[in-house]
C-alpha positions in Angstrom: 135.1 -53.9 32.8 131.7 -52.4 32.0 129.8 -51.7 29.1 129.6 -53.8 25.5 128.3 -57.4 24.6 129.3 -60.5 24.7 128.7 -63.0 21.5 131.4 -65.9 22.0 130.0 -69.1 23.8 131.9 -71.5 25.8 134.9 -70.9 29.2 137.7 -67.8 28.1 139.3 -65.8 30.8 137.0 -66.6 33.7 133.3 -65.9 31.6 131.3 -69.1 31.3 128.8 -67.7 28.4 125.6 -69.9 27.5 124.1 -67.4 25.3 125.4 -63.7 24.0 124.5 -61.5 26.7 123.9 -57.6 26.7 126.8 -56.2 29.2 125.6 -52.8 29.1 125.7 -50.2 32.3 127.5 -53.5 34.0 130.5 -52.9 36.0 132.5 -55.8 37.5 133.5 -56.0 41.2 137.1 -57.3 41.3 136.4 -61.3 43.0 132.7 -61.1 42.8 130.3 -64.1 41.1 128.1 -62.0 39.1 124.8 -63.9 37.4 123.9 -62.9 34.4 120.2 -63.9 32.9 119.2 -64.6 29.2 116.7 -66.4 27.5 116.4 -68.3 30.8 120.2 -69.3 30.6 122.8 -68.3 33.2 126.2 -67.0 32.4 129.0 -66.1 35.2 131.5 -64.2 35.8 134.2 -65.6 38.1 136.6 -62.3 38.1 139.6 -61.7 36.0 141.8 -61.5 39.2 141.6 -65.1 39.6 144.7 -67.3 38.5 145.4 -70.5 39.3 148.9 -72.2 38.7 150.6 -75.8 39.7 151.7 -75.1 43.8 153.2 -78.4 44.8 153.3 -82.2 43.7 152.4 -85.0 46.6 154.1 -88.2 46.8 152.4 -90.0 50.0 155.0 -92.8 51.9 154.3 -94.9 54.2 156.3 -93.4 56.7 158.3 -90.2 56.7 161.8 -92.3 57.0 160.8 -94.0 53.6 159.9 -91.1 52.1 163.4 -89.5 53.2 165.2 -92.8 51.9 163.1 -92.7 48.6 164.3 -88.8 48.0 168.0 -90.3 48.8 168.2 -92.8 46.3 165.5 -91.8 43.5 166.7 -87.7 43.4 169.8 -87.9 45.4 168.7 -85.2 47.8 167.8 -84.9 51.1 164.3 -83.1 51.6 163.9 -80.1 53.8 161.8 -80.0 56.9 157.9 -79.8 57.1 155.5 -80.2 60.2 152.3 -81.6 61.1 148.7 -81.5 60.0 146.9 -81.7 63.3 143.1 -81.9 61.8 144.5 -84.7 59.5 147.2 -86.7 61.6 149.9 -86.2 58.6 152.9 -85.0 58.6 155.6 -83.9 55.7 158.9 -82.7 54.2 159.8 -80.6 51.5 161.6 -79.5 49.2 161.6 -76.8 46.6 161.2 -77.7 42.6 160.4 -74.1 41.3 161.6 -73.1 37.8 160.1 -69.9 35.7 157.4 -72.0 34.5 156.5 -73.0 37.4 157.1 -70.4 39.7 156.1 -71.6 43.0 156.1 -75.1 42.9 157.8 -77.5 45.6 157.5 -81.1 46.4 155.9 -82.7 49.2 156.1 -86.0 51.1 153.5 -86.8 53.4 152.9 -89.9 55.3 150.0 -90.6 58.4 152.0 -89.5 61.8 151.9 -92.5 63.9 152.2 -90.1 66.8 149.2 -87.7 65.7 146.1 -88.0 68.2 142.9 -86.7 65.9 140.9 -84.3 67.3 137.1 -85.4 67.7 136.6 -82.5 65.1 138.9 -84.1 62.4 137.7 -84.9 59.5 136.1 -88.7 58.9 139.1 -89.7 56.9 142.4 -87.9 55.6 143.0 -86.0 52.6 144.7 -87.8 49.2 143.4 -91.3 49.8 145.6 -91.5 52.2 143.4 -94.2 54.6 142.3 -95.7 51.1 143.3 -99.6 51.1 144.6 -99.6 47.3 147.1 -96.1 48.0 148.3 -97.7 51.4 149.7 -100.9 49.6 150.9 -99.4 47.0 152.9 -97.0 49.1 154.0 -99.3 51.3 156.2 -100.7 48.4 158.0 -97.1 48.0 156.3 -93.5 47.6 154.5 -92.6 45.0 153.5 -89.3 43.0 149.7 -89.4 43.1 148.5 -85.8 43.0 149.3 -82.0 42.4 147.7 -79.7 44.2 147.0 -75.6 42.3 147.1 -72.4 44.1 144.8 -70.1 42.6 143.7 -66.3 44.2 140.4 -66.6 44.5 139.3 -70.4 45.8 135.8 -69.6 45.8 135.8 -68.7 42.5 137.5 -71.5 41.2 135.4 -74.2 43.3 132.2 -72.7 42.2 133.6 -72.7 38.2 134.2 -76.7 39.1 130.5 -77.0 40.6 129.7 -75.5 36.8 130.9 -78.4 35.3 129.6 -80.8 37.7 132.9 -81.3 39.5 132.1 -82.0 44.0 136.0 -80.9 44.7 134.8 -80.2 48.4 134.4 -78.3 50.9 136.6 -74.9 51.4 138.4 -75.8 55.0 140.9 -73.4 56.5 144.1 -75.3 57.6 147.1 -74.4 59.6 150.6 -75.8 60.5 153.4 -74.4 62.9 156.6 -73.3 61.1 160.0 -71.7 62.2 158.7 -68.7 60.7 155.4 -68.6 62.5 151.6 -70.2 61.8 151.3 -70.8 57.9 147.5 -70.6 57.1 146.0 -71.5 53.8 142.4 -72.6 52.4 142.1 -76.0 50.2 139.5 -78.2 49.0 139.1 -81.3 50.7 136.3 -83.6 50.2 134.4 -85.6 53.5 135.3 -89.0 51.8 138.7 -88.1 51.1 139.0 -88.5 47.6 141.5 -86.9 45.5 138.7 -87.5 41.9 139.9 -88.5 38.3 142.8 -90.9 39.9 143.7 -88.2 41.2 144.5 -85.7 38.1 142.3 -83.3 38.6 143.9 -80.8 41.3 142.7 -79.6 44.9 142.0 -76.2 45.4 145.0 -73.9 48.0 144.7 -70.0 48.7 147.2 -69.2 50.9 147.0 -67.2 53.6 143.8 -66.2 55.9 140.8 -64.5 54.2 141.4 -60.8 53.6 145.5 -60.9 54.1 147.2 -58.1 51.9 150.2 -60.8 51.2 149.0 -64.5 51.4 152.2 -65.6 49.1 154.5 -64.1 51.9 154.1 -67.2 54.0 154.1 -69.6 51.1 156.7 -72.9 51.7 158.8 -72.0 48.7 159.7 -68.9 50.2 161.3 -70.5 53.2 162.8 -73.2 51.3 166.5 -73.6 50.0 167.7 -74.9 46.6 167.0 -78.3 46.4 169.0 -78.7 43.3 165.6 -80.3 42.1 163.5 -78.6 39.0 159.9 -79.4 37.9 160.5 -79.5 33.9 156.8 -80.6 33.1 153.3 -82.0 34.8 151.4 -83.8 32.0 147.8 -85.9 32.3 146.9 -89.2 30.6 143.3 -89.8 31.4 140.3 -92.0 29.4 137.9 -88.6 30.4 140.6 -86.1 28.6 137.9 -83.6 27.2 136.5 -83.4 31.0 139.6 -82.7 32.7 140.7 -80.0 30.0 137.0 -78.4 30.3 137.7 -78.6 34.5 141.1 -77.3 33.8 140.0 -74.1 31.7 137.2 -73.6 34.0 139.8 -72.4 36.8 142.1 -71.2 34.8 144.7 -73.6 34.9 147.3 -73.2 31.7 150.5 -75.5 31.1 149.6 -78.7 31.3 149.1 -81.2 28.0 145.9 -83.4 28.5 145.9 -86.7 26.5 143.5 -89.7 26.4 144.7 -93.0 27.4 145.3 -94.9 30.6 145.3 -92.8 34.0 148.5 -91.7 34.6 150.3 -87.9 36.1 153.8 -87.6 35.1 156.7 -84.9 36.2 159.9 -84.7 34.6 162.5 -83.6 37.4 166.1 -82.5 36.9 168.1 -83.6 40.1 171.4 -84.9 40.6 170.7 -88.0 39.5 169.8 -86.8 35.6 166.2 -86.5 34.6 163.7 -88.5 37.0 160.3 -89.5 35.8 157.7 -89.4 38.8 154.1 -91.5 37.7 151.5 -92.0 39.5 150.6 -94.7 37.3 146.5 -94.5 38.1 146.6 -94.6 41.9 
């Protein structure tokens, strides 16, 4: 893109515009951050490469065996297999929930590994709230939906667009787990105190793959994971700060999913054996 102005104000397609800006001789650098100065405002451009699209829902369990249990009886299926989260002392299984509109979406369970030894370099506490006091007894009843997490292409962008609207989602931390297929590597937002943010409606952050691979989706869990017989058929947000999260939303790029003010609450609609399931989080 080079050449032109710019006159709209407001978030579309990855610009954050303050003020019209002359775009003249400019030519954009596919995944750069490009500054742009006017009337001692600041406009960015985040790249048009980067999108960002629902990756997979977490329900957290106390253990692994409820989880299984609570797949059993809720969807009547039984999930596939995961692995372990050394840096986090988690663990997980799996399944697959992808439909057209949401293309590579799949369901995890994770629970704390009561076998896991932390490394001194893991971090303070785990990711989701999972050592939070109010998640851990409310899981310990039965699992619970209490986040989504979005794959976008270009995480740095996508963090830095949150930072524009005041939004801490964390540090960028590389992350690994052993599979049958071989190391899957990936990138996701995790914040040092844990915290999922919003009661946990407004997503992490996940690139998959290593910095500078050709084909990070190669590797992704949904490739590697059989029909579940399971369908995500919609992710929608009840939240009192509903004009926030659909500015956070737009800001990375994330389409799809209705935003409505009222009590905390994320909701999927699932298809499964058992008719149409309703998953809430319910504000955890």
């Amino acid at each position: 893109m080079g050449g032109g102005a710019v006159s709209v104000s407001g978030r579309k397609r990855g610009w954050r515009y303050e003020k019209p800006v002359s775009l003249q001789g400019f030519v954009h650098r596919p995944g750069a951050t490009h500054r742009f100065a006017k009337g001692g405002r600041v406009c960015r451009w985040y790249g048009q490469a980067m999108k960002t699209q629902i990756d997979h829902l977490v329900v957290v369990a106390s253990t692994l065996a409820q989880g299984v249990h609570w797949a059993e009886q809720t969807l009547g299926i039984v999930p596939g297999p995961g692995g372990e989260h050394v840096q986090f002392g988690t663990h997980n299984r799996l399944f697959k929930i992808a439909t057209p509109s949401f293309a590579w979406a799949y369901l995890e369970i994770i629970a704390i590994d009561p076998q896991a030894a932390r490394r001194p370099q893991s971090p303070r506490v785990r990711w989701f709230d999972m050592d939070d006091a109010r998640v851990q007894a409310a899981v310990a009843v039965a699992p619970r939906l209490v986040h989504f997490v979005a794959n976008t292409t270009d995480i740095h962008a996508a963090h830095a667009a949150l930072n524009e609207q005041g939004i801490d989602r964390g540090a960028v931390m590389a992350a690994s787990r052993d599979t049958a297929r071989g190391m899957l590597h990936w990138q996701i937002t995790v914040r040092d105190d844990g915290r999922r943010l919003l009661d946990g409606v407004l997503p992490s952050l996940i690139q998959w793959g290593r910095p500078g691979d050709k084909e990070p989706m190669q590797m992704h869990p949904r490739n590697s994971l059989p029909r579940s017989r399971v369908s995500l058929h919609g992710l929608a947000v009840m939240h009192p700060e509903a004009q926030r999260l659909q500015a956070a939303y737009a800001a990375i790029g994330l389409t799809g999913i209705p935003i409505t003010p009222g009590p905390a609450n994320l909701c999927a609609t699932l298809r499964t054996p058992r008719g149409e399931v309703t998953l809430q989080s319910l504000g955890l």
